[in-house]
N, C-alpha and C positions, 0 to 999 in steps of 0.2 A: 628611263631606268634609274638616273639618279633619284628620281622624289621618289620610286618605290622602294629606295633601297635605304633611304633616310625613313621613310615612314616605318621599313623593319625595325630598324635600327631603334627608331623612338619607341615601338611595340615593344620588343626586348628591354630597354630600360625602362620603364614602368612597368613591367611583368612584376609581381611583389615574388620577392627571395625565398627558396625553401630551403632551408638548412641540410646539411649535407647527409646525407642515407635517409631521410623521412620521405613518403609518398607525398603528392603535391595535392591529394584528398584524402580525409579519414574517412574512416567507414560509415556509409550510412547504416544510421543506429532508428528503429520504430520502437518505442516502449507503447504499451496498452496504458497503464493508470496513474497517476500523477504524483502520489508518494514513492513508486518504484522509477519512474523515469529522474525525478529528483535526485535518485540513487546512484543512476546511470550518468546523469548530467555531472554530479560532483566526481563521478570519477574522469570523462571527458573531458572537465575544466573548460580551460581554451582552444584546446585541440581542435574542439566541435561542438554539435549539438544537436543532443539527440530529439527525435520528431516524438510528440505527443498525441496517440488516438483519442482517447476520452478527455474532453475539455468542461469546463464550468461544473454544472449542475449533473450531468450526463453519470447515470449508474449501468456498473457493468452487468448488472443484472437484467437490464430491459434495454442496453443502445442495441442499434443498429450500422452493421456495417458499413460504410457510404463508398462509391463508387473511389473518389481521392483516397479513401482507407485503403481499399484494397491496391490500390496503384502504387501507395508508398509500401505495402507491402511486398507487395512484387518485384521493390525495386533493393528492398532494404538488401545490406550486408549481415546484418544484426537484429535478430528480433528477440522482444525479451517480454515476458508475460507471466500472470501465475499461474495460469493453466485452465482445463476446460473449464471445472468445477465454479472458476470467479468469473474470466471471461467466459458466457456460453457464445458469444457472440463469433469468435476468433476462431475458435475450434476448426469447424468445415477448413476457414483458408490459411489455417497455418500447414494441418496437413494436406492441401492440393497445394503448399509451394513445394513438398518434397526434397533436395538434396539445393534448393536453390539459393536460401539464406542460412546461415546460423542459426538455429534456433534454441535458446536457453529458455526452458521447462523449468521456474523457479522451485518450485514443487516437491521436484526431481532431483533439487543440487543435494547432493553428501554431506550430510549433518546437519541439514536443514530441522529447527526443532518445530513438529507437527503436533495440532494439536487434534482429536476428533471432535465435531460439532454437538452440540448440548441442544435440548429441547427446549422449547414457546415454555412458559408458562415461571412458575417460581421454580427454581432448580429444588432436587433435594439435598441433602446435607451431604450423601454418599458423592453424587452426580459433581456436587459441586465444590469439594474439599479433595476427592481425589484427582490425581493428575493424569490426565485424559491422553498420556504420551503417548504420538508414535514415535519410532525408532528413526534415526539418519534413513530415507528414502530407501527403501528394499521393496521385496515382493512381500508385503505382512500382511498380505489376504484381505485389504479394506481401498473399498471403492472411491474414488476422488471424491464425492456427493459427502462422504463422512467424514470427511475434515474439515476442519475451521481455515480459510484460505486468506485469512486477513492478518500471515504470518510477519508482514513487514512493521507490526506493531510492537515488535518485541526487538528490542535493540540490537542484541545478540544474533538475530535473522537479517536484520538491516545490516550489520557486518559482514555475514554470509552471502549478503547478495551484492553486496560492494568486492569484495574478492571475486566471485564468478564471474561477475561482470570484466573486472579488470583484466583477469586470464583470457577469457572469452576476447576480447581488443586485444591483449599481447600476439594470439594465434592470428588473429587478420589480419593486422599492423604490426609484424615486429619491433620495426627500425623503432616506434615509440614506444617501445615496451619500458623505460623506466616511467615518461610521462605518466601511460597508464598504473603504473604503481606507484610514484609518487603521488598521483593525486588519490589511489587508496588510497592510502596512510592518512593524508589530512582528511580524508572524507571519515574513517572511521577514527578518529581524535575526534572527531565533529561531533559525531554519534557519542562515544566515553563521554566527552563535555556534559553532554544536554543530558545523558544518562542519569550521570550523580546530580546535577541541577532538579531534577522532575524526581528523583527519590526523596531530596529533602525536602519539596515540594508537596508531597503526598504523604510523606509519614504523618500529619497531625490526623487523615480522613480515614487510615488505612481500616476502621473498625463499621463504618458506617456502611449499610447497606444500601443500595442502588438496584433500579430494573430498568435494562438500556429498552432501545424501540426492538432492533433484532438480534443474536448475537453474533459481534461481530470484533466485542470487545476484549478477551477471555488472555490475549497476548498481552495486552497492555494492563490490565489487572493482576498478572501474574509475576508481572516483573518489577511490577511495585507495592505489590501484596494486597491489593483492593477486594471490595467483598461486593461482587458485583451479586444479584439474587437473586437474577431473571429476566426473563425479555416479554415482549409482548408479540412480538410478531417469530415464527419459526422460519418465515421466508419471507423476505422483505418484498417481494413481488404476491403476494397470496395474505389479505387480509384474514388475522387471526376470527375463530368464532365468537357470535355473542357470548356464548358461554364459557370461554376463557377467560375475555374481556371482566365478567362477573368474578370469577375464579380469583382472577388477579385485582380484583380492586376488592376482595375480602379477605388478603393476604399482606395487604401492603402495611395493616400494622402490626396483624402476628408477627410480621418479619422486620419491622421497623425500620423501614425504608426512607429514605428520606429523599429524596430525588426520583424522581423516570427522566431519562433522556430522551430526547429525538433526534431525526437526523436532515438537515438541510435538503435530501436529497427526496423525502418519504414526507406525504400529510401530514401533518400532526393533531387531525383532528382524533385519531385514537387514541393517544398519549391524553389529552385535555378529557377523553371520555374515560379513563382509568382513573385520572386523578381530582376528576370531578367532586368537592364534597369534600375535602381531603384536607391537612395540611403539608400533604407530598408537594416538593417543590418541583419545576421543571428547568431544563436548561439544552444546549442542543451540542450534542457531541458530532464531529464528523471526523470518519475516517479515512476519507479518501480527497482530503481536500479541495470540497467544492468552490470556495469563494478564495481559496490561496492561491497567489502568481505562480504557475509553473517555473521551472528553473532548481537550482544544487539547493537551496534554500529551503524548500516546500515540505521534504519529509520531515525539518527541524520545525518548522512553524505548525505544521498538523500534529505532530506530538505534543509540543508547548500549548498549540488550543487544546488538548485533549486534557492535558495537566490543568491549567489553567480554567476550564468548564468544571470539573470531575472536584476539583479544591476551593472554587467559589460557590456551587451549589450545595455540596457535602460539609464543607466548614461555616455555615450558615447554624445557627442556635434558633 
């Protein structure tokens, strides 16, 4: 009896301390894609750490589920996504988990600024100078498929999606409810920083035209006034036709374009076949951070590449 009661005793002291009213585990959190889990991760801090679906190279347009996915699914407290439209992947198993985890619908959040998605080819001047807003999430009669879903590129969404989140933790975890706002607040300073950094960063290109691989760029062009002028692809899973292809490489100087992008995640033998013959230059934008360490860090360093790509291609003479 004695060595079992010294061995409790030893148990209990090396147990690690938890501070008084906090739960002895935070909430398990699943994020889908790697600039919005960044999102998630800076607001968690030390608290925790949220689990990442889509890893490396992996686009949410073509993964697949895998068996571990669905398990940390099933298990999560917190699941956060931007909805069917990006992930088609997620859709089926967020709705069979039903009333079982949390689920934040970024898409969905109140005042989220939406943008609707633009066509393949050279935009027109109407298409491409008017502002394609929808309203803070309501019923405004347009189908997930017509929105642009790559909303986390605009800074002002990246702050919006750092408040839901935080709320979203205060409602599971009260006892850490300043944690989880305290580490807003520096996550979205994080965001204002790199904001005004990457505006003066881009004011000298703001006039020069650009055609990405598909659009997916139109948040991050608008928030630093860029003149992006077309895509080549309308669905980055469905090779544009030869005849686009033509279209758009007999437009790239009426529109005096100086760059096409690609994207790490997509061939780029189409891009080389647009600008074939040319003196369009090429460079590779990615938005969803394929070759970036996950972690609070991520969604700073995929903008800073995108700045950083967008200013060395475009400020070329």
């Amino acid at each position: 009896m004695d060595f079992v009661r010294k061995t409790l005793v030893f148990a209990a002291l090396c147990a690690p301390l938890v501070p008084h009213g906090l739960s002895a585990q935070t909430p398990d959190v699943v994020v889908s894609l790697k600039p919005i889990h960044s999102l998630v991760a800076g607001v968690m801090g030390d608290a925790g750490k949220p689990r990442l679906l889509l890893k490396g190279t992996a686009s949410p347009h073509t993964y697949q589920l895998r068996p571990s996915d669905a398990r940390a699914l099933a298990e999560a407290d917190l699941i956060v996504w931007v909805g069917e439209a990006m992930e088609t992947f997620l859709h089926r198993a967020v709705e069979n988990l039903g009333s079982r985890s949390r689920i934040v619908t970024l898409h969905e959040v109140p005042g989220m600024h939406l943008l609707r998605n633009r066509e393949g080819g050279i935009w027109e001047d109407d298409d491409h100078h008017e502002e394609p807003h929808v309203d803070e999430h309501k019923d405004h009669g347009h189908e997930h498929g017509e929105l642009d879903m790559h909303f986390w590129l605009d800074p002002g969404n990246a702050g919006r999606i750092v408040d839901e989140v935080a709320e979203a933790l205060v409602l599971l975890d009260p006892a850490r409810s300043a944690t989880w706002r305290a580490n807003a607040a520096a996550t979205r300073k994080r965001i204002a920083d790199l904001h005004a950094s990457l505006q003066a960063r881009l004011a000298p290109v703001r006039g020069h035209a650009f055609v990405v691989f598909h659009d997916a760029y139109q948040y991050f062009e608008r928030a630093y006034g860029l003149n992006g002028a077309g895509a080549v692809a309308v669905d980055p899973a469905r090779a544009p036709s030869a005849k686009r292809l033509v279209e758009l490489r007999g437009a790239l100087a009426e529109h005096k374009v100086r760059c096409v992008f690609t994207e790490p995640q997509f061939e780029p033998d189409l891009v080389r076949t647009v600008i074939e013959g040319s003196d369009v230059r090429t460079a590779v934008l990615d938005p969803v951070g394929a070759d970036t360490t996950p972690g609070p860090d991520a969604w700073v360093e995929i903008m800073r590449g995108l700045g950083d790509a967008m200013a060395g291609c475009l400020g070329r003479s």
